[in-house]
N, CA, C and O atoms as CSV, one atom per row, in Angstrom:
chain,resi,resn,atom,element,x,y,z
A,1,UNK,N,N,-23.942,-20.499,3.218
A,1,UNK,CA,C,-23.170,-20.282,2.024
A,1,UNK,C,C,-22.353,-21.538,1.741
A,1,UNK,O,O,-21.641,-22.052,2.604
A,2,UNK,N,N,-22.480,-22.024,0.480
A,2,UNK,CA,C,-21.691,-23.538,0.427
A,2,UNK,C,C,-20.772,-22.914,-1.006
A,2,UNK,O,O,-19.549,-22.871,-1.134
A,3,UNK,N,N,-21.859,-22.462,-1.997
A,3,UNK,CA,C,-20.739,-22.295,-3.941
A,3,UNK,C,C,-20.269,-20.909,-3.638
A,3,UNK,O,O,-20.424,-20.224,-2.626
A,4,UNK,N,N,-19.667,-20.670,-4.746
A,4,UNK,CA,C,-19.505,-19.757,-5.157
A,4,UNK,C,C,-20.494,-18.304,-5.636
A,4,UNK,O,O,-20.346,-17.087,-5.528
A,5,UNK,N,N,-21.594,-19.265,-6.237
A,5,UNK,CA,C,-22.874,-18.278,-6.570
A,5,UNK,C,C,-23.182,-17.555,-5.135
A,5,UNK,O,O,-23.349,-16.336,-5.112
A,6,UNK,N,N,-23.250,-18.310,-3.977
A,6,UNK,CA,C,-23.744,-17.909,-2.889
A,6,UNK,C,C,-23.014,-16.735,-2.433
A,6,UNK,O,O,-23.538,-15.645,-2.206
A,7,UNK,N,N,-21.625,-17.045,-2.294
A,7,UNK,CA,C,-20.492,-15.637,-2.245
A,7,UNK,C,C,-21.296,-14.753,-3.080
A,7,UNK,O,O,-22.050,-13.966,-2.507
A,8,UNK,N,N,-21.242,-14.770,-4.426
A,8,UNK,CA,C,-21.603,-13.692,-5.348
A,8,UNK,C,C,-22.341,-13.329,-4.717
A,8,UNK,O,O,-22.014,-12.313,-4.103
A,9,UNK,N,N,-23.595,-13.816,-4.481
A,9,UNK,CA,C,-25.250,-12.901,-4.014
A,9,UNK,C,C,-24.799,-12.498,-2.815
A,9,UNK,O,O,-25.249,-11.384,-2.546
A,10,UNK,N,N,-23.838,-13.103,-1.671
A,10,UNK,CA,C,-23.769,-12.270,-0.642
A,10,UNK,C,C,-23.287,-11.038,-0.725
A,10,UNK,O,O,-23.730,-10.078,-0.095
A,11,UNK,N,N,-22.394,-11.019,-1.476
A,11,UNK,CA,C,-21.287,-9.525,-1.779
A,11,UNK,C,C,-22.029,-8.548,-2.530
A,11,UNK,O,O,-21.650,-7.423,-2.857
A,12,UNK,N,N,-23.035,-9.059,-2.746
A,12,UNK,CA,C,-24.279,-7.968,-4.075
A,12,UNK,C,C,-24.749,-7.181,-2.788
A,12,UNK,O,O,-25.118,-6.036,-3.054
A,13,UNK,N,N,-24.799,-7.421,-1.872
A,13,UNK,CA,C,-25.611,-7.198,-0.483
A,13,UNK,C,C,-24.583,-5.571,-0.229
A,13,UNK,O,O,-25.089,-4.455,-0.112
A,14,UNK,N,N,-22.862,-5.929,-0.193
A,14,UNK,CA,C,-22.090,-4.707,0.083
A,14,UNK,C,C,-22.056,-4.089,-1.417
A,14,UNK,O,O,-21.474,-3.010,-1.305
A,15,UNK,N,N,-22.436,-4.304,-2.820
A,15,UNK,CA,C,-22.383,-3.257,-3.645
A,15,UNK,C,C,-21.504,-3.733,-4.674
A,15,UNK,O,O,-21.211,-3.072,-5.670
A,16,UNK,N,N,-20.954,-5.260,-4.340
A,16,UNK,CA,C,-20.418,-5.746,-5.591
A,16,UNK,C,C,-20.357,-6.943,-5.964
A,16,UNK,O,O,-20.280,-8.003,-5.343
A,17,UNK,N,N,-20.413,-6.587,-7.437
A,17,UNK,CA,C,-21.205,-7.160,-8.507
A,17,UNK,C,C,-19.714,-7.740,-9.207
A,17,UNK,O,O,-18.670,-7.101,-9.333
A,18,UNK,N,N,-19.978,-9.099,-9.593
A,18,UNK,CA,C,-19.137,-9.765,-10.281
A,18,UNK,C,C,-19.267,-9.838,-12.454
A,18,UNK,O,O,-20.095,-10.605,-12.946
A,19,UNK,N,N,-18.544,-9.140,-13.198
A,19,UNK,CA,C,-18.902,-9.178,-14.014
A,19,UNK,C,C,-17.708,-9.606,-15.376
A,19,UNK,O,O,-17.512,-9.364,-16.567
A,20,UNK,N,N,-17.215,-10.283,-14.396
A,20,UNK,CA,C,-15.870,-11.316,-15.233
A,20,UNK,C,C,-15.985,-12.364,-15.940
A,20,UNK,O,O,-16.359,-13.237,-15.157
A,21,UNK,N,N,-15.892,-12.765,-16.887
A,21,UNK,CA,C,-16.653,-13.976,-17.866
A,21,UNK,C,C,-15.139,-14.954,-17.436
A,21,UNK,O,O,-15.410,-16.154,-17.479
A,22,UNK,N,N,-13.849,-14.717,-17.096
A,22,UNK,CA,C,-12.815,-15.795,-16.511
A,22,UNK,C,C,-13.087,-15.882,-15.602
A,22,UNK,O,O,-13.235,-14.876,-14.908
A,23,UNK,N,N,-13.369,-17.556,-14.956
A,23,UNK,CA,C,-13.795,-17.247,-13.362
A,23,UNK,C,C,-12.779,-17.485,-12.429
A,23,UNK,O,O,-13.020,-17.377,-11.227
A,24,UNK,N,N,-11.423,-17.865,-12.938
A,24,UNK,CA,C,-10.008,-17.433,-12.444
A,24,UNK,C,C,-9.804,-16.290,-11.921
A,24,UNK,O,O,-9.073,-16.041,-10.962
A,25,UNK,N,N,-10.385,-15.631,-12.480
A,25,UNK,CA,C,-10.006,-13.724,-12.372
A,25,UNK,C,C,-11.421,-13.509,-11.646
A,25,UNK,O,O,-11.095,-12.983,-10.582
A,26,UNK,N,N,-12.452,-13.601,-11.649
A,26,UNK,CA,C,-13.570,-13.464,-10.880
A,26,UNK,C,C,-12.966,-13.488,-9.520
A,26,UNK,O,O,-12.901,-12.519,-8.764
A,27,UNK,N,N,-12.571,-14.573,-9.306
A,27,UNK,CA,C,-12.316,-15.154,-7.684
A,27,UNK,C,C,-11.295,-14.326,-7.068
A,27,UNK,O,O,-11.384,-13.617,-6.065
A,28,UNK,N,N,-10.171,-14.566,-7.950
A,28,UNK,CA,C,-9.409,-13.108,-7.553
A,28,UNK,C,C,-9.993,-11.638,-7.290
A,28,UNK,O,O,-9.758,-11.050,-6.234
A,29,UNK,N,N,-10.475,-11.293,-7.928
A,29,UNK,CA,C,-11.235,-10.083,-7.197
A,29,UNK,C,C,-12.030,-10.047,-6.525
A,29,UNK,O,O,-11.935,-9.194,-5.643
A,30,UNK,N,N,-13.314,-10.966,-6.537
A,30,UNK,CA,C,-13.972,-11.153,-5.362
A,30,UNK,C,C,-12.965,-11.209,-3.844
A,30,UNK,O,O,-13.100,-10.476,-2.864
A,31,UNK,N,N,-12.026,-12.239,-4.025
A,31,UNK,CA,C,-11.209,-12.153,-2.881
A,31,UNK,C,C,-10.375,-10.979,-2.468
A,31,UNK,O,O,-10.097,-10.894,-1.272
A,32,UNK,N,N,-9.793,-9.759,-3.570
A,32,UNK,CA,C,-9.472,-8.523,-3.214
A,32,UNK,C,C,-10.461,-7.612,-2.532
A,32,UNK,O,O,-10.142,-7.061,-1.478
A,33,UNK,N,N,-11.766,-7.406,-3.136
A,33,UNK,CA,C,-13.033,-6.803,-2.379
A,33,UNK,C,C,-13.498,-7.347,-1.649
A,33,UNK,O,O,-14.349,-6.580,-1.201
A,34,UNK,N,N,-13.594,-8.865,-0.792
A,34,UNK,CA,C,-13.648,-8.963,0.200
A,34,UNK,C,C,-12.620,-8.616,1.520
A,34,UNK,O,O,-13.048,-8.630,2.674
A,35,UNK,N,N,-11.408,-8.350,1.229
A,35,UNK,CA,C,-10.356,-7.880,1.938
A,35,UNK,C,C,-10.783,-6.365,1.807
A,35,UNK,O,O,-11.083,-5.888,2.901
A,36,UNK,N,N,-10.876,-5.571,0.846
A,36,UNK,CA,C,-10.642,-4.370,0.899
A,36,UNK,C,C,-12.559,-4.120,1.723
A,36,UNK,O,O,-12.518,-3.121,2.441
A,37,UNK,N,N,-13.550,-4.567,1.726
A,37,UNK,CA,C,-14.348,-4.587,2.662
A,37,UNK,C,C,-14.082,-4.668,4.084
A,37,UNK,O,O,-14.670,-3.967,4.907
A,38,UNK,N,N,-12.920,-5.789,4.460
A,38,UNK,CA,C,-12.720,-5.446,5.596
A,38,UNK,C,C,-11.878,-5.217,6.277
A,38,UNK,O,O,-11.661,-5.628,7.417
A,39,UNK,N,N,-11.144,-4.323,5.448
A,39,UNK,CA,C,-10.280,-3.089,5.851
A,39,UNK,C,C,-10.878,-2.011,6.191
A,39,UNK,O,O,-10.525,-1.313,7.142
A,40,UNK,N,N,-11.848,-1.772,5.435
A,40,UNK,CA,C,-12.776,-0.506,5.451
A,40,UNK,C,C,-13.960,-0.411,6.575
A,40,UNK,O,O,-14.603,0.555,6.987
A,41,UNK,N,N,-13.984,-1.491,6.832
A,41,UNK,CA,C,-14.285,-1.954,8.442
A,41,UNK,C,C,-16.231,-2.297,8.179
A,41,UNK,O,O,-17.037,-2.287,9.109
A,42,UNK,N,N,-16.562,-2.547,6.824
A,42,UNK,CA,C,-18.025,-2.985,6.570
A,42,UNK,C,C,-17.940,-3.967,6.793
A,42,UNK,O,O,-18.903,-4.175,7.531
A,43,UNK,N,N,-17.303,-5.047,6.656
A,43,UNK,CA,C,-17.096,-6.534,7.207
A,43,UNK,C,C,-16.536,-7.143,8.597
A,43,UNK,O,O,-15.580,-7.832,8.241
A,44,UNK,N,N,-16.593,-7.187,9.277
A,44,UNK,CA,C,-15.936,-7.857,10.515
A,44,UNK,C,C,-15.196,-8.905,10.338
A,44,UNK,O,O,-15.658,-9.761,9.585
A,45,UNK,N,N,-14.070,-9.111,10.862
A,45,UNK,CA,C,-13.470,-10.318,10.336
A,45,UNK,C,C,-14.227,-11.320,11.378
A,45,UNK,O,O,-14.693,-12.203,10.658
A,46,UNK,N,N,-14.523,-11.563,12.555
A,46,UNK,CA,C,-15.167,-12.543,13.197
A,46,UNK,C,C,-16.564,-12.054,12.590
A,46,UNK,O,O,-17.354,-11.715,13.470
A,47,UNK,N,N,-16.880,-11.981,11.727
A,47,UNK,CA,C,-17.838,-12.650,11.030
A,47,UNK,C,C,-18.258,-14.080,10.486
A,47,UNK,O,O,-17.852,-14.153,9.327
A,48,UNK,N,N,-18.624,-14.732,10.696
A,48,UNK,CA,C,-19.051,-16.143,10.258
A,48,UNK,C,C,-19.434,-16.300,8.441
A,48,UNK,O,O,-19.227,-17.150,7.575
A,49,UNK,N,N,-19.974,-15.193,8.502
A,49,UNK,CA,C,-19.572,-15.095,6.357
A,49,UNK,C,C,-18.349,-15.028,5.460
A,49,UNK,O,O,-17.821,-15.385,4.407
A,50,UNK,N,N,-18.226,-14.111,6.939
A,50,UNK,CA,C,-16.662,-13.487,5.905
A,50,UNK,C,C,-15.780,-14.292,6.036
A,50,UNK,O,O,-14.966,-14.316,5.113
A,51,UNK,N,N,-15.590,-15.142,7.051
A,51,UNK,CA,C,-14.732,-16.507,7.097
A,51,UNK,C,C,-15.430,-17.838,6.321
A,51,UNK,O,O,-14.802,-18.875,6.105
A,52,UNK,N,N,-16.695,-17.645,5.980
A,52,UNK,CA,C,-16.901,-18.840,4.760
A,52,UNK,C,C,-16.766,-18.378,3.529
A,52,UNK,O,O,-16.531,-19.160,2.608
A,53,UNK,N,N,-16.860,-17.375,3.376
A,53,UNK,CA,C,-16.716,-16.553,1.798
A,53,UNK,C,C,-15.400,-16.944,1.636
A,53,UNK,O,O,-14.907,-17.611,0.726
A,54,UNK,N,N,-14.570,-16.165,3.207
A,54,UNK,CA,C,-12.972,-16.401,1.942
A,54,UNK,C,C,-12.776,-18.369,1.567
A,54,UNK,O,O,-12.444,-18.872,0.494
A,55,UNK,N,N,-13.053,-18.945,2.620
A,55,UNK,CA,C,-12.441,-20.332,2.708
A,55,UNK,C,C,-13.320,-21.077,1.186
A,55,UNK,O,O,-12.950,-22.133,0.671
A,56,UNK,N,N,-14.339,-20.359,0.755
A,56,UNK,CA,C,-14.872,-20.561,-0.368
A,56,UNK,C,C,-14.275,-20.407,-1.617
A,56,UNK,O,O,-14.044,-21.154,-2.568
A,57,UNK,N,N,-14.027,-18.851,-1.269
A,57,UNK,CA,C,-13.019,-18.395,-2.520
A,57,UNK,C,C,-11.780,-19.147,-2.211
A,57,UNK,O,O,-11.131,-19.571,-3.167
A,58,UNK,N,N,-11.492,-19.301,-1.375
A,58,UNK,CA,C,-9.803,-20.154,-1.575
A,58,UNK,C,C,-10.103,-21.912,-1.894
A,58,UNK,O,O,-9.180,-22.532,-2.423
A,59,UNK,N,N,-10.960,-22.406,-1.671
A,59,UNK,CA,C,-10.977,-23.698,-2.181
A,59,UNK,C,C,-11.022,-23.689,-4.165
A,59,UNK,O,O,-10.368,-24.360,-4.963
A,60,UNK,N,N,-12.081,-22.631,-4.388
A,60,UNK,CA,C,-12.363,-22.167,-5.665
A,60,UNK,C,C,-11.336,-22.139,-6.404
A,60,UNK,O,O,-11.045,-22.935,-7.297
A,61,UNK,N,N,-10.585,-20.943,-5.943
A,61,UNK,CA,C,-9.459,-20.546,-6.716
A,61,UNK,C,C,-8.037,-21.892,-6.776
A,61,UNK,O,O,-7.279,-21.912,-7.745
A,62,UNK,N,N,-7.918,-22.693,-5.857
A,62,UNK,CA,C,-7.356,-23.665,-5.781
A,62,UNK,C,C,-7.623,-24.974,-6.901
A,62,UNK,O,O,-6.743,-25.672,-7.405
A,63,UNK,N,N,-9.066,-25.073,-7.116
A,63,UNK,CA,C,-9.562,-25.988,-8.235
A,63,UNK,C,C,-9.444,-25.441,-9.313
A,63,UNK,O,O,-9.321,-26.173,-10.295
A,64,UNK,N,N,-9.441,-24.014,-9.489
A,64,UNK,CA,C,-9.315,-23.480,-11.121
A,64,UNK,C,C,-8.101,-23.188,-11.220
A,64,UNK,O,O,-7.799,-22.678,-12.299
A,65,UNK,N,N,-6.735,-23.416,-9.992
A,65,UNK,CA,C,-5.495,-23.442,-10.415
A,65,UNK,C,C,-5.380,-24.753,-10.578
A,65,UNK,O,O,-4.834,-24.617,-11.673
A,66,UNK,N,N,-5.415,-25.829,-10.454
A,66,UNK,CA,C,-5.452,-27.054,-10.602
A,66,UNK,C,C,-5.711,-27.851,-11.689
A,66,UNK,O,O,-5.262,-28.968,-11.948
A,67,UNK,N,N,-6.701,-26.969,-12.474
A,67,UNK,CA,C,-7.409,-27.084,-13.538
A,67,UNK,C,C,-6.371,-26.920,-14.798
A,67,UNK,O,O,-6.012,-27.677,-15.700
A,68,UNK,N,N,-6.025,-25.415,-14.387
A,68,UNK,CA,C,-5.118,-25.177,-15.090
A,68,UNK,C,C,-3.831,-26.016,-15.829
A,68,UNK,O,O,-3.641,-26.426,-16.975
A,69,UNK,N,N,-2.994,-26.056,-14.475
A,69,UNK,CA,C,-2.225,-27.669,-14.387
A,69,UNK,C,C,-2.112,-28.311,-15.122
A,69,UNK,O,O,-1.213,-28.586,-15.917
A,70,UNK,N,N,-3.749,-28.875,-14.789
A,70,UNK,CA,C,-3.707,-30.390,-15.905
A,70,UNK,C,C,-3.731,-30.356,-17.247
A,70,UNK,O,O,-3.180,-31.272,-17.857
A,71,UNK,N,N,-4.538,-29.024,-18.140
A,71,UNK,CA,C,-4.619,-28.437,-18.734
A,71,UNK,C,C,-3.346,-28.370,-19.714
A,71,UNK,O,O,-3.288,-28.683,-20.903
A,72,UNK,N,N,-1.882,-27.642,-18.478
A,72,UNK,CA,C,-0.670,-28.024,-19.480
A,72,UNK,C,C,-0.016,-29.050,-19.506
A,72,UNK,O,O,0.880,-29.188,-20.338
């Protein structure tokens, strides 16, 4: 798993589907349903996905706050 797309198709695997046209707000929820996955105990946190997914989503969400930024 390296983008973001890759997160997406992995999480299609537990049942969710990304269907946010802001991808600010995408990432944010992807990153809530990956937490609330593994709370619910379908994810393992010593998982090797689930620790590249989030560090994915957090680089992500870091460039589209950034974005923002410059923006104002």
């Amino acid at each position: 798993m390296k983008t973001l797309y890759d997160v997406q198709e992995w999480m299609k695997k537990f049942g969710y589907i990304n269907l946010m046209t802001n991808r600010q707000d995408a990432i944010y929820f992807m990153k809530k349903e990956l937490t609330e996955l593994h709370k619910r105990g379908i994810i393992a946190k010593n998982d090797s996905d689930y620790f590249t997914a989030s560090l994915i989503l957090r680089q992500e969400l870091r460039i589209e706050e950034s974005k923002l930024q410059r923006e104002d």
